[in-house]
Each structure stands twice: as C-alpha cells, then as structure tokens.
C-alpha positions as CSV (number, residue, x, y, z in Angstrom):
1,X,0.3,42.5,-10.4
2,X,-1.3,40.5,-7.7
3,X,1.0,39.3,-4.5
4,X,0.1,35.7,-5.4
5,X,1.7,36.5,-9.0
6,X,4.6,38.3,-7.4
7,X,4.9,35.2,-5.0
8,X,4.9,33.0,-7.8
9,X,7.4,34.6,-10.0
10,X,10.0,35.0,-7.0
11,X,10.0,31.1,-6.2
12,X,10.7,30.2,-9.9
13,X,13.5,32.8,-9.8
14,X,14.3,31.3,-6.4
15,X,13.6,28.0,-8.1
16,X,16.3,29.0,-11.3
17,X,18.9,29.6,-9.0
18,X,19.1,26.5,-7.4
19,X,18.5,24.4,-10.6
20,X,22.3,23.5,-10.6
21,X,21.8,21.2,-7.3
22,X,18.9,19.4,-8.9
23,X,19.4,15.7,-9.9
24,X,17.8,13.0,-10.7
25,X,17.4,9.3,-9.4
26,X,16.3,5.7,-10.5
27,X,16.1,3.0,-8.9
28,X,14.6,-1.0,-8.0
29,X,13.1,-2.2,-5.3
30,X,12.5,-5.4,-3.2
31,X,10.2,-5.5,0.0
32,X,7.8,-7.4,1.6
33,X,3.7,-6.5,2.1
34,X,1.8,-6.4,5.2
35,X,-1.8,-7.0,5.2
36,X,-3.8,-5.2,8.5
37,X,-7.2,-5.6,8.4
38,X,-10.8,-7.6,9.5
39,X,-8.9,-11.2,9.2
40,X,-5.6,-9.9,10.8
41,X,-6.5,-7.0,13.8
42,X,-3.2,-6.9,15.5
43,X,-0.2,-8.8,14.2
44,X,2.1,-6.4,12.7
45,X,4.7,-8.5,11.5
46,X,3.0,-10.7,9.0
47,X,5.2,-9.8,6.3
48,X,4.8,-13.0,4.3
49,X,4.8,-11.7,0.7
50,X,7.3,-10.2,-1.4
51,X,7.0,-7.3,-3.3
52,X,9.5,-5.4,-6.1
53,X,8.8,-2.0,-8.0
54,X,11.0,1.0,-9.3
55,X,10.9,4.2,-8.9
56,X,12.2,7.7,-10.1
57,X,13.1,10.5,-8.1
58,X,13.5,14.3,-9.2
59,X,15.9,15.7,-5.9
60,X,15.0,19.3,-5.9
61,X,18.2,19.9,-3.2
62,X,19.8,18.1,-1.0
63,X,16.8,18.0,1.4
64,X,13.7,17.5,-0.8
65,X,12.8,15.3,-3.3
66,X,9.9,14.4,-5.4
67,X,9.5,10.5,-6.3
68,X,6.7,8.6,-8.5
69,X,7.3,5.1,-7.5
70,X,5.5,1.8,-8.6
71,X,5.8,-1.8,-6.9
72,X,3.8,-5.2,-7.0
73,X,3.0,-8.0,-4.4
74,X,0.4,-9.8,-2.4
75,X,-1.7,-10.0,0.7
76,X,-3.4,-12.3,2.3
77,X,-5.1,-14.3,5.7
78,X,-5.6,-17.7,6.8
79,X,-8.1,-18.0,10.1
80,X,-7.4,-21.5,9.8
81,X,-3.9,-20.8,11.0
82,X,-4.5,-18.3,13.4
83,X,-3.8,-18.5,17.4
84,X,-7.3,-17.4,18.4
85,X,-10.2,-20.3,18.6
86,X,-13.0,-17.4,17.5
87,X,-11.0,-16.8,14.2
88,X,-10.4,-20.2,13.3
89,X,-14.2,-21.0,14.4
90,X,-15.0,-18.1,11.7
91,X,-12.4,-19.9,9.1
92,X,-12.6,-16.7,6.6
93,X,-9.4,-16.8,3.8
94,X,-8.5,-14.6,1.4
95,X,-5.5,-13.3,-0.8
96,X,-5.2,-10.5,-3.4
97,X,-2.6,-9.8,-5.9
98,X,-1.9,-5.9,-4.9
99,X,-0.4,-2.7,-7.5
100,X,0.5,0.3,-5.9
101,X,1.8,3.4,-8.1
102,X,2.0,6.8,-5.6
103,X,3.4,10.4,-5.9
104,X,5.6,10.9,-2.7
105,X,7.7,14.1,-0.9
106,X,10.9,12.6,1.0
107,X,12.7,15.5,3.0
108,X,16.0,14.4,4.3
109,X,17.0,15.6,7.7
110,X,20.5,16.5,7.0
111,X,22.1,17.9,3.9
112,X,22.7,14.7,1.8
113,X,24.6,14.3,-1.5
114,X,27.7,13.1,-2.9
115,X,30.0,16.4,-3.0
116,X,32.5,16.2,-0.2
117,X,30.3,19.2,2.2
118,X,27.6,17.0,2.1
119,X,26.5,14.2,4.5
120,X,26.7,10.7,2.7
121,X,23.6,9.5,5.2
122,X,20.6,10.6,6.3
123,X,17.5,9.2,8.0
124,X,14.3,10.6,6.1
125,X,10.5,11.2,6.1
126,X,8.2,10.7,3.5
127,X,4.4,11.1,2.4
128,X,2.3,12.1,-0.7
129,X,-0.4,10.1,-2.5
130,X,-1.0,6.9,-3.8
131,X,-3.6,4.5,-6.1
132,X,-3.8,0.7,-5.0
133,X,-5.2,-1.8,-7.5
134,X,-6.5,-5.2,-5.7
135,X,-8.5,-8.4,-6.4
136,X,-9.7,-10.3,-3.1
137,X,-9.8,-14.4,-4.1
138,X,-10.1,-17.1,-2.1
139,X,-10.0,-21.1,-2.6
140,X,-12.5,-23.1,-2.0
141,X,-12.8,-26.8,-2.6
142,X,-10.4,-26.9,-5.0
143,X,-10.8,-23.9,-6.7
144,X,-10.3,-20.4,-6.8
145,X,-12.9,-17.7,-6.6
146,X,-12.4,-13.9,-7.0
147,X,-14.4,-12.6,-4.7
148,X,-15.9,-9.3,-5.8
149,X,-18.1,-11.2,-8.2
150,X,-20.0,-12.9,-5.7
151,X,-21.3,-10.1,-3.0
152,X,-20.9,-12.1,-0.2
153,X,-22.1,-9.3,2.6
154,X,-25.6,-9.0,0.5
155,X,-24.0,-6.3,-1.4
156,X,-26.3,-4.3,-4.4
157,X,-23.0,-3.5,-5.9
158,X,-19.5,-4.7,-6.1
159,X,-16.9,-2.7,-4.6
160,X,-14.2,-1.4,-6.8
161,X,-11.0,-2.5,-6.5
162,X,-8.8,0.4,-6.6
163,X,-8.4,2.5,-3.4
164,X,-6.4,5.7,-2.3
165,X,-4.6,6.4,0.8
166,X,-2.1,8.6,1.7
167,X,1.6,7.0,2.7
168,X,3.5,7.8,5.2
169,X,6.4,6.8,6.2
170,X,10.4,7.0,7.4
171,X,14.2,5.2,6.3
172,X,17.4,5.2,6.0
173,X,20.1,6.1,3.0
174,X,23.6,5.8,2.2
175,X,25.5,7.3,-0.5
176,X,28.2,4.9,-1.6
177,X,30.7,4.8,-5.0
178,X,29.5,8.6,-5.2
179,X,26.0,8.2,-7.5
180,X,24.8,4.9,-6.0
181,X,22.1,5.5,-3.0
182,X,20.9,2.3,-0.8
183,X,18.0,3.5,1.6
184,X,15.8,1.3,3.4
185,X,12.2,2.3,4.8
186,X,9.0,1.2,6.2
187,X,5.6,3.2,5.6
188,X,1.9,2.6,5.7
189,X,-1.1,2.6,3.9
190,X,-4.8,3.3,5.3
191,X,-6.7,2.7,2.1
192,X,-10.0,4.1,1.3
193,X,-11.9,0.7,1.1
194,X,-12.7,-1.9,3.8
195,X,-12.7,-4.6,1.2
196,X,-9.4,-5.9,0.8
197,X,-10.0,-8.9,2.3
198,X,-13.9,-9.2,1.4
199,X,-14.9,-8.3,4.7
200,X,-16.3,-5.7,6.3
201,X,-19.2,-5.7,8.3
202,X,-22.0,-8.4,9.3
203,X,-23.6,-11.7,8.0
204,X,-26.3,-11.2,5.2
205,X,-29.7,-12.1,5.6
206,X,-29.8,-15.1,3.1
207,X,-32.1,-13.8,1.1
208,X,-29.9,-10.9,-0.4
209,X,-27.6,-14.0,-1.3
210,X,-29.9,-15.4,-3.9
211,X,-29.1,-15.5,-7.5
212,X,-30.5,-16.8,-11.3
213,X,-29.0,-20.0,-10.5
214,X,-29.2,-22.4,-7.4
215,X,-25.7,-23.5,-8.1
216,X,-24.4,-19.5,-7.8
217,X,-26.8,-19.1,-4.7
218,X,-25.5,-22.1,-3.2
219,X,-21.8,-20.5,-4.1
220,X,-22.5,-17.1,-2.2
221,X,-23.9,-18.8,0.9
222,X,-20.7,-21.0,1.2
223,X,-18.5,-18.0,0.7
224,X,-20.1,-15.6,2.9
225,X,-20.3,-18.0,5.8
226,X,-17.5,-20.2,5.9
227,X,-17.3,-21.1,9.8
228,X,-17.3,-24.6,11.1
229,X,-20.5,-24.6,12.6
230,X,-22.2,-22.5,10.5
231,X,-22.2,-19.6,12.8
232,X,-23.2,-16.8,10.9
233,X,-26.3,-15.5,12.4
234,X,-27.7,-13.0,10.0
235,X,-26.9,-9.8,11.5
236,X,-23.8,-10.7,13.4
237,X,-20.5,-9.6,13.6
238,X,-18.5,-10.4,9.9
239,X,-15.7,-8.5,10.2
240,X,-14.0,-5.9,12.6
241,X,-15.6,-2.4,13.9
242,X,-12.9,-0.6,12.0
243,X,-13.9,1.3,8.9
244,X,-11.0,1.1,6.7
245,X,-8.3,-1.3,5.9
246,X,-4.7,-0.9,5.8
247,X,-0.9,-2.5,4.6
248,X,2.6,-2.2,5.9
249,X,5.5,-2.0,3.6
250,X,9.0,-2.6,4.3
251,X,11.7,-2.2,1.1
252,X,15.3,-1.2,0.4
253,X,16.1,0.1,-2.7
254,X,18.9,0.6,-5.1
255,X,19.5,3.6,-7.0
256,X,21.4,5.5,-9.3
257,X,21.9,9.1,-9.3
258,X,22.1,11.2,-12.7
259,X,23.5,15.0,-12.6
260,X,21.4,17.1,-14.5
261,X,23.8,19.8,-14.4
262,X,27.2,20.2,-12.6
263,X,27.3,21.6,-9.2
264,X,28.3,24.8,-8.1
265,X,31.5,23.5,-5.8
C-alpha cells in the first residue's frame, strides 16, 4: 500500500467521522456588477447594474464550505459621460449582458453554526473557479450592434465570449431563526479575455476593416473609430496597456440551511 493510498483512506475515515456536522445550504441572491476595464481604468464604484443568481452550498464543518453558485447581470461604459476630455474625445460605448456560474471554497474564521457552542456570525474568505459568458453590443444610430461580429481592432478571428478567472473575495454572515443565513460579500473577477468591452489594444490599419460589402466596411470603420474628430490614427493607442479585463461584484444573499444528519450535541 502506497503512503498516498494510506493518506487517502485516513481522510475519508477522517472525512466519515465528521459527516454528522455536514449540512447543506440554498439560497438567492441580489447584487450589483462592476465593470473595470479599457473604457473605465479607475472608478471603482460604478456599480450601475443589478445582478440576481442562487447558489448551493455543501458546509463540510463549521469552517469550510464548498458552493456552486450562478448569477446574471450587465456591464457597461459610456465615454460620452465620462469626467475626462480624452475619453469623451475617444466616445467608445459598450454594454454586455454577463453569466457567471463558479465553483467556490468559503472558510469561515470562527466556528459558525446554529447549535448553541457555535458563533451565529462570522466574517469569511472565499475563492475557487469560475466561467463567464458575455456579449459586447453597442448602439449606434439607432440601433444595436453586437460587437464580436464585426472585428473592429482588424481582428482574423472573433474572440470568444466565455472567459475564466479565478474569484476572490470576503463578507459577512449572520445566522438568524436558527437555519436562515444572510451574508453579504464583495469579490473580484480578472477574466482571461481583454474583450469585454471590445477593446483592447490599437486602431486598425483600414485595410484589415474591409469586407464583401461596402455597407459592412463602412459599418466596421464607424465602429472601430468612433471619436469626434476622427482620431484614430492607425497604430495608436485603442484601449488601455493592461492585458486583461476585470468586474467587481457586490451581493447579499439569503439562505436556507438543510441538516443532513443531526448533530452530535
């Protein structure tokens, strides 16, 4: 028998023993989004958007947990509104319907639960792994375009649209009415992609903008250049010098705690 092997078998003895602590948790969420990025550098509190998911949590004791949690909501920027005469000179817009399902670990700094030893609050830590599902658009003269269709950096491919990062993050909970938990958190995303917004690096030389049909052509070149004056210089600056986007997200949720088996007190 190798020591891996024997390691193995004592943590799911190990495991067995505590299985009588183990419960599990659902819950609802409501939160706001964040977007960080090429078309908003440095304002962190840009939470304009809401966003609501669920989630369900397997609480291995009383200070780890895992959780699979999925929520919905939106990004987006506006350099028309912004406080800075370059970005509204550069007038680049953009919002995105965003998905995020992720695979977390909470641990719990003190010994949380509902039995009368325990602590009915804790502050926590959290991190683990997560897939985000996005869709840059943008309106333009009326309409709305979605933006991956049209290349507007000279691209030879579209980008995909779902991206990994790894959260991390910290909150807050209560235990109240004995199985009800309300915990509130904030955590961050620093996706994979640099194209949430549909910008990333420099102006296109015009001629990786052409298409089949003058009217698309026409269509990309408006897109990818949408400053006042008609400032972008092939070659120039498009975006920010940072490699990777990212989002904030702020949520409280609500949730219900179901006893597996009964405690050992």
């Amino acid at each position: 028998m190798t020591n891996y092997f024997k390691v193995f078998i004592l943590f799911m003895l190990l495991s067995s023993q505590s299985a009588k602590a183990q419960t599990w948790e659902v819950g609802v969420t409501a939160g706001s989004l964040c977007y960080m990025g090429d078309l908003n550098q440095n304002n962190f509190r840009q939470f304009h958007h809401p966003a609501f998911g669920f989630s369900v949590k397997r609480n291995l004791d009383s200070y780890w947990a895992l959780k699979l949690a999925l929520f919905s909501g939106k990004i987006s920027a506006d350099e028309s509104k912004s406080p800075y005469q370059q970005e509204r000179e550069r007038n680049l817009s953009f919002f995105s319907p965003l998905t995020e399902g992720s695979l977390q670990v909470e641990f719990n700094f003190f010994d949380y639960g509902f039995d009368f030893l325990q602590k009915r609050f804790t502050p926590y830590l959290y991190s683990g792994i997560a897939l985000t599902g996005f869709n840059p658009q943008t309106n333009y003269k009326g309409a709305t375009y979605e933006l991956k269709y049209y290349r507007t950096e000279g691209q030879a491919n579209q980008y995909n649209t779902i991206t990994y990062s790894i959260p991390v993050g910290a909150g807050v909970k209560f235990n109240f009415g004995k199985y009800f938990n309300l915990s509130a958190e904030l955590g961050t995303r620093n996706v994979s992609t640099d194209y949430l917004d549909d910008v990333s690096g420099y102006y296109p030389d015009p001629a990786l903008l052409q298409d089949n049909s003058p009217e698309k052509t026409a269509l990309r070149l408006a897109l990818s250049d949408r400053s006042i004056n008609k400032s972008g210089v092939a070659g120039t600056q498009r975006g920010d010098f940072r490699k990777k986007d990212s989002y904030l997200f702020v949520g409280i949720t609500l949730s219900y705690t179901f006893v597996s088996q009964k405690c050992p007190f």
